[in-house]
ZANURO-164488 format. One record per residue (C-alpha): residue in one letter; x, y, z. Coordinates in Angstrom, 3 decimals, decimal comma, padded with zeros to 6 digits. Layout:
BEGIN
pt r->A | c1->X | c2->Y | c3->Z .
...
// end
This chain:
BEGIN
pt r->X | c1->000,000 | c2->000,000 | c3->000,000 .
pt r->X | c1->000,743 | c2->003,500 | c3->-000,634 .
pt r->X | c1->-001,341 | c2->005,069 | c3->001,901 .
pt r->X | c1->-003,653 | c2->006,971 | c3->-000,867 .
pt r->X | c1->-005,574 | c2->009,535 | c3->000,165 .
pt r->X | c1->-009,148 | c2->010,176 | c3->-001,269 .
pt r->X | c1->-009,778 | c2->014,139 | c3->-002,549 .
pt r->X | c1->-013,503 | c2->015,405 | c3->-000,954 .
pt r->X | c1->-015,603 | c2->016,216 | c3->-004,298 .
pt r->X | c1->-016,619 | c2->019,489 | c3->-002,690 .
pt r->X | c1->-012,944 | c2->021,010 | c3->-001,011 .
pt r->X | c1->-010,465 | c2->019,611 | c3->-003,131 .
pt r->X | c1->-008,402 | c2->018,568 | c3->000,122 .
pt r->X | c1->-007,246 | c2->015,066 | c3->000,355 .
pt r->X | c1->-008,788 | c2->012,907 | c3->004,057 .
pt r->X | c1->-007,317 | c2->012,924 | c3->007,159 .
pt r->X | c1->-004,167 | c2->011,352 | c3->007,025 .
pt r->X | c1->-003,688 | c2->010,151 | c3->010,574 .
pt r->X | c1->-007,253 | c2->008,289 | c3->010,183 .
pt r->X | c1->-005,664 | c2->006,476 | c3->006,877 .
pt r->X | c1->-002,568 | c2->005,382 | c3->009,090 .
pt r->X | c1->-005,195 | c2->003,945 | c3->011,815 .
pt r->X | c1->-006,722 | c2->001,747 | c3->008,966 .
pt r->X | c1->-003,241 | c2->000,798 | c3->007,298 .
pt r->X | c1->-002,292 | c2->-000,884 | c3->010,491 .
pt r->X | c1->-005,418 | c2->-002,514 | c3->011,153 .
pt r->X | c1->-005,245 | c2->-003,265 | c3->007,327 .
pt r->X | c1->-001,717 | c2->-004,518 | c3->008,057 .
pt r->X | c1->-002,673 | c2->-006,613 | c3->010,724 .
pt r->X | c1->-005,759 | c2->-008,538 | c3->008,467 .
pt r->X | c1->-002,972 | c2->-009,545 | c3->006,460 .
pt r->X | c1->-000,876 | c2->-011,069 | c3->009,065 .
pt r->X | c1->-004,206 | c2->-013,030 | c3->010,388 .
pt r->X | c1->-005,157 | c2->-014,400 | c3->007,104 .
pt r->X | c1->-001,821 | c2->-016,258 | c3->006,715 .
pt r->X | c1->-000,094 | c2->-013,463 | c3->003,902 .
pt r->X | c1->003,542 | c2->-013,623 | c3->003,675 .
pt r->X | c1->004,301 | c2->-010,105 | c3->003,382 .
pt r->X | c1->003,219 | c2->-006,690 | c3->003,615 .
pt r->X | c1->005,024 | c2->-003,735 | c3->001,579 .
pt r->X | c1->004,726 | c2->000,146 | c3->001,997 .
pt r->X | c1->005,364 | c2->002,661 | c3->-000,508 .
pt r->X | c1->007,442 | c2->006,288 | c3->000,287 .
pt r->X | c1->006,167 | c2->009,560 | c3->-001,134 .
pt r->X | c1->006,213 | c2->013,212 | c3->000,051 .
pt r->X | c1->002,982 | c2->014,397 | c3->-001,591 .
pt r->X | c1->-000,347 | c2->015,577 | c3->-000,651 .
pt r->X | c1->-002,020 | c2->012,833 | c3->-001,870 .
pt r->X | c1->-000,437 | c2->009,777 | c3->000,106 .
pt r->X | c1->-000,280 | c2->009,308 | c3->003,852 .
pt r->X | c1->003,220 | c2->007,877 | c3->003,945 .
pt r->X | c1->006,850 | c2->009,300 | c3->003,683 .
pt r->X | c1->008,332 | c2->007,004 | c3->006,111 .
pt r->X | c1->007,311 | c2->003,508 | c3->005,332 .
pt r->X | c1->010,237 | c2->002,939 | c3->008,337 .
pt r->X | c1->007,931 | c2->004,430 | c3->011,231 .
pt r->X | c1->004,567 | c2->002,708 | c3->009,939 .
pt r->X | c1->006,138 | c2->-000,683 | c3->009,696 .
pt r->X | c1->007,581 | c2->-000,804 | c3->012,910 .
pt r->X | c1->004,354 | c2->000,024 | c3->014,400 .
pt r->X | c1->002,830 | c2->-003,142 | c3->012,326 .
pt r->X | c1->005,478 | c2->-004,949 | c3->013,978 .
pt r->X | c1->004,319 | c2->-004,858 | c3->017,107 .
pt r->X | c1->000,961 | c2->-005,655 | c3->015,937 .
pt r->X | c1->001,644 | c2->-008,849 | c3->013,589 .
pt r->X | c1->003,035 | c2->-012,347 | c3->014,338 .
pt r->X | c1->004,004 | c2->-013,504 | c3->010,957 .
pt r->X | c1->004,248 | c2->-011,230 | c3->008,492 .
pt r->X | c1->007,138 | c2->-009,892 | c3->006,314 .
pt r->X | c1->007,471 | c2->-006,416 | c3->006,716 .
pt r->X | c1->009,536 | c2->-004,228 | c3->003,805 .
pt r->X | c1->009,010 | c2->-000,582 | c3->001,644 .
pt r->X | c1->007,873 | c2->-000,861 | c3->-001,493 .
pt r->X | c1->010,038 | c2->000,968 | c3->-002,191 .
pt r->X | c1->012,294 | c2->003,122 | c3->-000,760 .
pt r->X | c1->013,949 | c2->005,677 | c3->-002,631 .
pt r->X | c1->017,361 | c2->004,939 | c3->-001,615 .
pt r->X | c1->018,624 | c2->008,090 | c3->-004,290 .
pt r->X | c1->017,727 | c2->010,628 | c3->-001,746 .
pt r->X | c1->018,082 | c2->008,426 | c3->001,182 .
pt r->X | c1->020,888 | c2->008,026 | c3->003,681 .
pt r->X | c1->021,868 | c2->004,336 | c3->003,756 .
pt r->X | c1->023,326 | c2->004,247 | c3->007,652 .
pt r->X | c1->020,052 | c2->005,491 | c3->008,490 .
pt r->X | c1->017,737 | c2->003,133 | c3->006,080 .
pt r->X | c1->019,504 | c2->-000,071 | c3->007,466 .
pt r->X | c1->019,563 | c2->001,172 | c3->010,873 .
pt r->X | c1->015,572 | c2->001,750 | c3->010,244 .
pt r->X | c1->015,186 | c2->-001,440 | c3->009,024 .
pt r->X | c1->017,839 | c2->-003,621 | c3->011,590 .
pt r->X | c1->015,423 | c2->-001,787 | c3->014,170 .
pt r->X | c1->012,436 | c2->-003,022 | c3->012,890 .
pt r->X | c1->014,016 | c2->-006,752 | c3->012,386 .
pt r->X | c1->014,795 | c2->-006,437 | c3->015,907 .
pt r->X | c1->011,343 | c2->-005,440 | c3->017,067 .
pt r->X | c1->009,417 | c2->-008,186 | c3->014,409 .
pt r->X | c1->012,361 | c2->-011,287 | c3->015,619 .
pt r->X | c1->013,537 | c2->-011,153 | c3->012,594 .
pt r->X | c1->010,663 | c2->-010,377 | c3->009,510 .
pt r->X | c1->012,226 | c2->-007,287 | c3->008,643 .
pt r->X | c1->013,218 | c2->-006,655 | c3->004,382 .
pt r->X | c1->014,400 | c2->-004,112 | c3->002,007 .
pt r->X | c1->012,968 | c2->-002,843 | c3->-001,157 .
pt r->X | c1->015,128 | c2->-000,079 | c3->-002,456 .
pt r->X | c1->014,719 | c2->002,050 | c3->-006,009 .
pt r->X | c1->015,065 | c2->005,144 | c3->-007,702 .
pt r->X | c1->011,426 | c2->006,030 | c3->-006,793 .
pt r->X | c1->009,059 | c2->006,722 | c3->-009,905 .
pt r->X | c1->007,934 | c2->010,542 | c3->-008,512 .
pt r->X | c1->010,954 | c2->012,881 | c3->-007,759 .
pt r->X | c1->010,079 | c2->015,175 | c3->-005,473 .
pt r->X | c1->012,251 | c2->013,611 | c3->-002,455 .
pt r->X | c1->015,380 | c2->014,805 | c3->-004,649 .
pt r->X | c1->014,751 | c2->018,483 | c3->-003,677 .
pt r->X | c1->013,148 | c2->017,871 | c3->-000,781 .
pt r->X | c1->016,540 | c2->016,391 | c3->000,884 .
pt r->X | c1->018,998 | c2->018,601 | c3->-001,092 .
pt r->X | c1->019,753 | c2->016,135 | c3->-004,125 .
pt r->X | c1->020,402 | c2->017,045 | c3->-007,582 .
pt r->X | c1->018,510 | c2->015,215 | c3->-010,035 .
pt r->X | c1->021,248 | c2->015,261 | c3->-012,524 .
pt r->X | c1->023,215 | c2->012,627 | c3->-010,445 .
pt r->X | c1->020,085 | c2->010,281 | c3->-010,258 .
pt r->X | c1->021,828 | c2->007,417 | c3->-011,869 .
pt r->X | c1->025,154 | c2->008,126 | c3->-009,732 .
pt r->X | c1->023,269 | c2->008,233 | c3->-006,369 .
pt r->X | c1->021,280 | c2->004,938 | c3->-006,490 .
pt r->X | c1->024,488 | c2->003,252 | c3->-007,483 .
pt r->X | c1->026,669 | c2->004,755 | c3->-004,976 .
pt r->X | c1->024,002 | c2->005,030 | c3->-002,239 .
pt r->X | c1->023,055 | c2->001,014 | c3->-003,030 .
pt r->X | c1->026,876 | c2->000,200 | c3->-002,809 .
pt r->X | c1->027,092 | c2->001,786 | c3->000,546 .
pt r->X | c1->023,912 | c2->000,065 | c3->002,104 .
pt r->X | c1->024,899 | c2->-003,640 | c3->001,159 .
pt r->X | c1->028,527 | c2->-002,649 | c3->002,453 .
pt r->X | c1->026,604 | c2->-002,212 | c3->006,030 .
pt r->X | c1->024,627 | c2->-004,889 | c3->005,551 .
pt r->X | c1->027,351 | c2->-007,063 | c3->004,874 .
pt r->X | c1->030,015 | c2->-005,814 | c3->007,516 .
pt r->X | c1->029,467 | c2->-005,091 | c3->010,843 .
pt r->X | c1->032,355 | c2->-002,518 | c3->010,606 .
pt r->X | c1->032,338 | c2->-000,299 | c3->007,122 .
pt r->X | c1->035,187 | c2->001,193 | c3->004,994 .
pt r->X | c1->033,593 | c2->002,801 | c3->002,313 .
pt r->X | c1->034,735 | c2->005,321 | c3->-000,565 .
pt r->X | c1->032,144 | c2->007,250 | c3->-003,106 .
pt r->X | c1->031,893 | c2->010,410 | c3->-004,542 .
pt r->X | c1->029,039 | c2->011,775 | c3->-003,802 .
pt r->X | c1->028,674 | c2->011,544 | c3->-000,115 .
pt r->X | c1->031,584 | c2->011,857 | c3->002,602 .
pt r->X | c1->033,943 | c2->008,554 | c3->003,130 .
pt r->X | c1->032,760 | c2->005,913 | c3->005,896 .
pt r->X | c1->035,874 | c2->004,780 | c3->007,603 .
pt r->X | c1->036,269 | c2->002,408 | c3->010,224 .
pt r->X | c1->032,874 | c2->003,265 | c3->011,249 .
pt r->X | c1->030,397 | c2->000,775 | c3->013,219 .
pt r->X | c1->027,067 | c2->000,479 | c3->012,500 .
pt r->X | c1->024,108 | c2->-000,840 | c3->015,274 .
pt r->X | c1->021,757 | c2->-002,292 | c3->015,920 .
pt r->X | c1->022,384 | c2->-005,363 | c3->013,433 .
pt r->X | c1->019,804 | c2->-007,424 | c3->012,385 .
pt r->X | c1->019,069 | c2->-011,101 | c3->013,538 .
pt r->X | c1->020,416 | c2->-012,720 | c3->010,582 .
pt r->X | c1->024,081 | c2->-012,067 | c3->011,653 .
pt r->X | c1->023,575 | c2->-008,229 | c3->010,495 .
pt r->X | c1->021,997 | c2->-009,076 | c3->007,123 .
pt r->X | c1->018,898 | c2->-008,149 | c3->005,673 .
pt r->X | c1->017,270 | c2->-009,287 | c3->002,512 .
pt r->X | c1->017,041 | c2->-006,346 | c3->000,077 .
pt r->X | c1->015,052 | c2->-006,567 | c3->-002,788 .
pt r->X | c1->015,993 | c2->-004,017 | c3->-006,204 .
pt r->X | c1->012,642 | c2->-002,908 | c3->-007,455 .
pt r->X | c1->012,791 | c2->-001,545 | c3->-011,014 .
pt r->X | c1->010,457 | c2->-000,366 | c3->-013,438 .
pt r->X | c1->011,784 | c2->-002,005 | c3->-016,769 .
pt r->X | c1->015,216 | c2->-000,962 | c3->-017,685 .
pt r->X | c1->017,811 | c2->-003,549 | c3->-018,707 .
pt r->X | c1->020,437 | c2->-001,400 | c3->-016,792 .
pt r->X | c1->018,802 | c2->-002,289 | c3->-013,618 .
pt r->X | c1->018,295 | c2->-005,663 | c3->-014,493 .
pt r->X | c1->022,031 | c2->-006,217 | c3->-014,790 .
pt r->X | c1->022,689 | c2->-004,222 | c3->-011,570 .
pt r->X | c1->020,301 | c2->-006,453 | c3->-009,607 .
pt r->X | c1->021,767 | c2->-009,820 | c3->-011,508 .
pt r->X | c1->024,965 | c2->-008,860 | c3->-010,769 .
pt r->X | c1->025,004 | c2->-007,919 | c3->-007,119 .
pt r->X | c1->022,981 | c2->-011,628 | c3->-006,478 .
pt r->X | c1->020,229 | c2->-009,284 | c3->-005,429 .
pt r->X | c1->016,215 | c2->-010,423 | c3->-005,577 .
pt r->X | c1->014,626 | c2->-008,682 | c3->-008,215 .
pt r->X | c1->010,841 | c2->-006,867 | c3->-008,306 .
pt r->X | c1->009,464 | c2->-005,410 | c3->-011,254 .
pt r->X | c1->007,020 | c2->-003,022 | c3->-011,691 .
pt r->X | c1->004,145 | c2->-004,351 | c3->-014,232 .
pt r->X | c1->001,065 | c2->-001,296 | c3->-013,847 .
pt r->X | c1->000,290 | c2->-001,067 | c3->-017,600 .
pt r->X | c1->000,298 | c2->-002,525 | c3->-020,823 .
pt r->X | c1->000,071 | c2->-006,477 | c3->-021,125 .
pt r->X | c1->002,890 | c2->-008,520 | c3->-018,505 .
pt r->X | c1->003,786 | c2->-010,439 | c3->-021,342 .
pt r->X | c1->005,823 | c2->-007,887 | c3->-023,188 .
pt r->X | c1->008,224 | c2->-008,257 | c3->-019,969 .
pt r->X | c1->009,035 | c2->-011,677 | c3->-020,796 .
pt r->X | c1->012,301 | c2->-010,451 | c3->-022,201 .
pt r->X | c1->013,368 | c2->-008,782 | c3->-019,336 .
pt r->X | c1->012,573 | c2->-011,716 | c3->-016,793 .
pt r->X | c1->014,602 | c2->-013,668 | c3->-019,042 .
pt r->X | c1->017,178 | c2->-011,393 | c3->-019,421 .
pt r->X | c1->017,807 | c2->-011,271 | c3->-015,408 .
pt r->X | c1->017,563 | c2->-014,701 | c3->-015,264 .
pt r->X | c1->020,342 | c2->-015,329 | c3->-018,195 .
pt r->X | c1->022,691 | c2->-012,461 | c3->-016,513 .
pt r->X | c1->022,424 | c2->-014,009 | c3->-012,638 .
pt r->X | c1->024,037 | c2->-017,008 | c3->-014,107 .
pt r->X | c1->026,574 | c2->-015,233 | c3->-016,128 .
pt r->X | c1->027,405 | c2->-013,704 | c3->-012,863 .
pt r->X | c1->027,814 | c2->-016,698 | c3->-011,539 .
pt r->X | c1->025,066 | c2->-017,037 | c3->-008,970 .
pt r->X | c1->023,186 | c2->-020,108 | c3->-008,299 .
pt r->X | c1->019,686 | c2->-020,363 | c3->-010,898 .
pt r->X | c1->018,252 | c2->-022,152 | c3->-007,520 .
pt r->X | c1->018,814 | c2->-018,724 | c3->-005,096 .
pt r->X | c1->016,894 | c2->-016,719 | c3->-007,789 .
pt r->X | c1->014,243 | c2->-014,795 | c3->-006,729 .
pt r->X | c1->011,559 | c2->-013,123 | c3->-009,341 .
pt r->X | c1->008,224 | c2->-010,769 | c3->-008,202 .
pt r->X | c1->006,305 | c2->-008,363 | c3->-009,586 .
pt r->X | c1->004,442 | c2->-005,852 | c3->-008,438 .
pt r->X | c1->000,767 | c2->-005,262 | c3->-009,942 .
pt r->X | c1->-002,238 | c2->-003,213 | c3->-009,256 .
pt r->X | c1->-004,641 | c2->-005,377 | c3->-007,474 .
pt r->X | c1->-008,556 | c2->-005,509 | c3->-006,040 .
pt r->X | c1->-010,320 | c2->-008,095 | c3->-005,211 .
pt r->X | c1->-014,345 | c2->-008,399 | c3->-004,550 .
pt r->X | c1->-016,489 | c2->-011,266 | c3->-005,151 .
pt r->X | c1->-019,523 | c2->-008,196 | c3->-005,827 .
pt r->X | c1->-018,859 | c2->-007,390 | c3->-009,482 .
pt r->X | c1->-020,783 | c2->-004,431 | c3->-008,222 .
pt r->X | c1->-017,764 | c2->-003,151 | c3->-006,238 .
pt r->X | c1->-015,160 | c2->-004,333 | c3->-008,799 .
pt r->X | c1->-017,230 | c2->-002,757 | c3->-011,575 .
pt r->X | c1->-017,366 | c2->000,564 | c3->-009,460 .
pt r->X | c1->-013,610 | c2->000,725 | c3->-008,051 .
pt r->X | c1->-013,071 | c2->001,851 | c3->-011,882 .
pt r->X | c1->-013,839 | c2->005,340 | c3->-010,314 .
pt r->X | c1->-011,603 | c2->005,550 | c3->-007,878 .
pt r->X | c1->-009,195 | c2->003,612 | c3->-010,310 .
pt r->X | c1->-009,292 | c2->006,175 | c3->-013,080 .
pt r->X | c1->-009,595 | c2->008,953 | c3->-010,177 .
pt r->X | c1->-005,557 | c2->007,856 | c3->-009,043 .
pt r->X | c1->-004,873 | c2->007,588 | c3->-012,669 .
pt r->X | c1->-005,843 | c2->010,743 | c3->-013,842 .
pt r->X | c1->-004,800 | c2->012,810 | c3->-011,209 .
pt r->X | c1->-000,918 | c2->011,454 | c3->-011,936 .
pt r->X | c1->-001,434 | c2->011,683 | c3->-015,528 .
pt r->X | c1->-002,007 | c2->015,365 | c3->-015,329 .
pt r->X | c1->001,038 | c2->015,765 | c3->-014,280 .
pt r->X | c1->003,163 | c2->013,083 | c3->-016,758 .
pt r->X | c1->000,639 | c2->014,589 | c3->-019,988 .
pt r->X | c1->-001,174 | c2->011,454 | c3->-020,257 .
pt r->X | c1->-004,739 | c2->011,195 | c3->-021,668 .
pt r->X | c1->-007,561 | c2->010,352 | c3->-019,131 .
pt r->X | c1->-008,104 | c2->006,803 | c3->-018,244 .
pt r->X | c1->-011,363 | c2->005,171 | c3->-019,819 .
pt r->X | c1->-013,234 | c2->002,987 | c3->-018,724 .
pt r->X | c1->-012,168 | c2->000,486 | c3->-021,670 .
pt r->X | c1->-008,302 | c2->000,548 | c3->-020,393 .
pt r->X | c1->-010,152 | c2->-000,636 | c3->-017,344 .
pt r->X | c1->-011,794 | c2->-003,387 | c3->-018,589 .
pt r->X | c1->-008,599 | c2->-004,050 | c3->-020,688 .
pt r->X | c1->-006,168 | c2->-004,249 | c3->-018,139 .
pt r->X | c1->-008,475 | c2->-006,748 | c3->-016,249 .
pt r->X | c1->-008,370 | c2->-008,860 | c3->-019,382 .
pt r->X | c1->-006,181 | c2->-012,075 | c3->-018,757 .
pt r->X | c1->-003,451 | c2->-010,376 | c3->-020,544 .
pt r->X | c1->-003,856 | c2->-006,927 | c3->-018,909 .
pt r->X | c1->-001,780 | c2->-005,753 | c3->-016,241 .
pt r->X | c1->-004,614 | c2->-005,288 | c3->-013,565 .
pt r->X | c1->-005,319 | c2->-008,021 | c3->-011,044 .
pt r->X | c1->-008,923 | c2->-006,515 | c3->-010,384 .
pt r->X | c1->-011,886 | c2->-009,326 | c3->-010,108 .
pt r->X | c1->-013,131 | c2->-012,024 | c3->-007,741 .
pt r->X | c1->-010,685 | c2->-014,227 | c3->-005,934 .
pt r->X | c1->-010,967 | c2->-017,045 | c3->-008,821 .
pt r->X | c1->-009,830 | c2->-014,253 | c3->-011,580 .
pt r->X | c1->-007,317 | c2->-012,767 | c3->-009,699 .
pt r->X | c1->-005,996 | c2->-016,337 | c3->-008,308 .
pt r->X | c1->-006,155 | c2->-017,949 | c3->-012,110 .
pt r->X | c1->-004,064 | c2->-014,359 | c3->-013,175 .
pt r->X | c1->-001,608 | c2->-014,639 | c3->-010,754 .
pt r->X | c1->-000,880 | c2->-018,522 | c3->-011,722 .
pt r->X | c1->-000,396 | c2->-017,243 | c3->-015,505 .
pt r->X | c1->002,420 | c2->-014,910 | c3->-014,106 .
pt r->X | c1->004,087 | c2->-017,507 | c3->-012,756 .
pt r->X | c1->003,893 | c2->-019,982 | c3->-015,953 .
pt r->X | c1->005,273 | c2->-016,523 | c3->-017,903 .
pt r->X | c1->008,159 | c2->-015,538 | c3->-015,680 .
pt r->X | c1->008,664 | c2->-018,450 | c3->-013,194 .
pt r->X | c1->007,551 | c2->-015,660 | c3->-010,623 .
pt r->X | c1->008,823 | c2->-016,218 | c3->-006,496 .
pt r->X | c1->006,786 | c2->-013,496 | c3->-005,403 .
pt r->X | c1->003,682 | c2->-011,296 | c3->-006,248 .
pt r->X | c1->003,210 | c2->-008,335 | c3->-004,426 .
pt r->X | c1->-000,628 | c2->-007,219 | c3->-004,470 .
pt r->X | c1->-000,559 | c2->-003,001 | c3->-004,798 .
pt r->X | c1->-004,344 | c2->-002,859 | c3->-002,919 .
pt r->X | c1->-005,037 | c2->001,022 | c3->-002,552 .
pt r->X | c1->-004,507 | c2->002,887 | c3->-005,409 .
pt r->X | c1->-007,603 | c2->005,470 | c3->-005,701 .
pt r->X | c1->-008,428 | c2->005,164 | c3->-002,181 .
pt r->X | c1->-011,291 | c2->002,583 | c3->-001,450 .
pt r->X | c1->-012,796 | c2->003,055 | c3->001,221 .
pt r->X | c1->-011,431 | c2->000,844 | c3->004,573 .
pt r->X | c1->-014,315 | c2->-001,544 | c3->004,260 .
pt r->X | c1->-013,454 | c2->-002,503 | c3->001,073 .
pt r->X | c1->-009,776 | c2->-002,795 | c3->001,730 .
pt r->X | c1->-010,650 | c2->-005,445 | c3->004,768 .
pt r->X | c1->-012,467 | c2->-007,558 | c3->002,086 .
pt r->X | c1->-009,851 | c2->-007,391 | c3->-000,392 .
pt r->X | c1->-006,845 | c2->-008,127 | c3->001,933 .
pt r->X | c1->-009,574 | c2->-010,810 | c3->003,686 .
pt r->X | c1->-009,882 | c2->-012,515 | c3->000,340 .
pt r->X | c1->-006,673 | c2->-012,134 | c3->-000,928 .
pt r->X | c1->-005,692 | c2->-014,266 | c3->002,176 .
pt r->X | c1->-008,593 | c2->-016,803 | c3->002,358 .
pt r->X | c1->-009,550 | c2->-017,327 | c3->-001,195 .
pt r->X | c1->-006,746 | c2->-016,068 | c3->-003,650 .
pt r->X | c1->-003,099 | c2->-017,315 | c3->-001,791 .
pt r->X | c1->-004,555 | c2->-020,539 | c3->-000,768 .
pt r->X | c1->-005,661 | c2->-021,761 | c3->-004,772 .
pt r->X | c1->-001,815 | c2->-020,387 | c3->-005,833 .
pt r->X | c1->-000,190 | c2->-022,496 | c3->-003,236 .
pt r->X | c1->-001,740 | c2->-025,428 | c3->-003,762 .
pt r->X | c1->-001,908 | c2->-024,769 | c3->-007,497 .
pt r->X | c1->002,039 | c2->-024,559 | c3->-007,079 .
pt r->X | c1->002,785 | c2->-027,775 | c3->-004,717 .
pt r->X | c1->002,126 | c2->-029,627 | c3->-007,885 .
// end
């Protein structure tokens, strides 16, 4: 989740975001009941989203959940400060015994770059560099480090370390480029991708790609992990699913102002819930069956479920994260014992 906030019709002002983190955690919390392996949270500094710190809001969920895996989705590690991100995150492993992960990119919205001093000409430089220093920490319990664009780290110690003698998993999340496909290949790193729009099936040659670098790199096919990240809803009212198009094309529209896109219709709706669409937006058999297909396309590790994009309202995001638990994960587990 991204912690969307809904506009009122008649003020133009987006809802009360401390209400929206109440329902996140309780949210949050559904998902750790109904038996779903992890729970992601997106950073953005905008009007329109309730969270810039993914760090804070998952540590509260940690004290709150049992099971779950608890990670950003993503951060943006460009205009982040690695010592801080892993101490965030070594905190929250701490406080969870251990369900603590990492998802780190270059962030699809840029106003964090200004926002924290950071030029956006160096955007390539600062991921790389920034990435480089956080999987020196997470590797090493004491750092020597050398970049350019950020003072030396010599000798330096950095605590609390996570359970896992220090390490965390971190997870590149990417929208599509083959540069960051070899990046993530080559460091042995999980990979997420981004799939939001279009048809899935036009990423085949990236998934393949990744997988035919990480064992040119030398890594081990059986350590490979694969997930994408999709757009996801699930109701068994059509009613519901056939009305979430509003606040759908609502989220849509309001971003593609700003990127010049045209405005959403209500047939890229229907298309993107097509089995080759990008949307996983139907009852739990649709969005189960859709899911599967991923996985016979890319050979898929991990599916992350983006739930809250246009706001629904709370109720609706209990049933969706309730049957995304009981009826969806349950038919792709079994589905994939075979």
């Amino acid at each position: 989740m991204f912690g969307d906030l809904a506009f009122d019709p008649q003020t133009r002002r987006p809802e009360n975001a401390g209400k929206k983190l109440q329902e996140i955690l309780e949210e949050i919390k559904l998902a750790d009941e109904v038996g779903l392996d992890v729970f992601g949270l997106g950073e953005h500094h905008r009007p329109d989203y309730a969270i810039s710190s993914p760090e804070i809001v998952l540590a509260a969920a940690a004290s709150i959940t049992k099971n779950i895996k608890l990670t950003s989705t993503v951060t943006v590690l460009s205009s982040a400060e690695p010592v801080k991100v892993y101490q965030d995150f070594s905190t929250i492993d701490l406080i969870s015994n251990g369900r603590a992960e990492i998802g780190v990119g270059r962030g699809s919205f840029i106003e964090s770059f200004p926002l924290f001093g950071y030029d956006l000409k160096d955007y390539d430089k600062l991921f790389e560099e920034k990435l480089d220093l956080l999987l020196n920490i997470n590797n090493n319990e004491i750092v020597n480090w050398k970049g350019t664009l950020r003072a030396p780290v010599i000798n330096q110690t950095v605590y609390p370390r996570a359970t896992n003698n220090g390490r965390l998993p971190i997870w590149i999340a990417v929208g599509g480029t083959p540069q960051s496909v070899v990046r993530a290949a080559k460091l042995g790193l999980p990979l997420m991708v981004a799939i939001i729009g279009g048809m899935p099936i036009q990423f085949q040659q990236l998934m393949d790609f990744y997988k035919q670098e990480w064992v040119r790199y030398g890594h081990d096919p059986k350590q490979l992990q694969l997930g994408i990240h999709s757009h996801t809803f699930v109701s068994d009212d059509a009613a519901v699913t056939d009305g979430y198009y509003f606040n759908y094309a609502a989220q849509m529209n309001r971003i593609g102002r700003e990127r010049g896109w045209g405005p959403y219709s209500k047939e890229q709706y229907n298309g993107g819930r097509s089995k080759e669409g990008a949307l996983f937006i139907g009852d739990p058999n649709e969005v189960a069956d859709k899911i599967l297909y991923m996985h016979e396309l890319f050979g898929i590790t991990r599916f992350i479920a983006h739930m809250d994009v246009g706001a629904p309202t709370h109720e609706q995001m209990m049933k969706s994260v309730e049957l995304f638990g009981t009826k969806v994960a349950p038919v792709v587990r079994k589905a994939l014992e075979r």
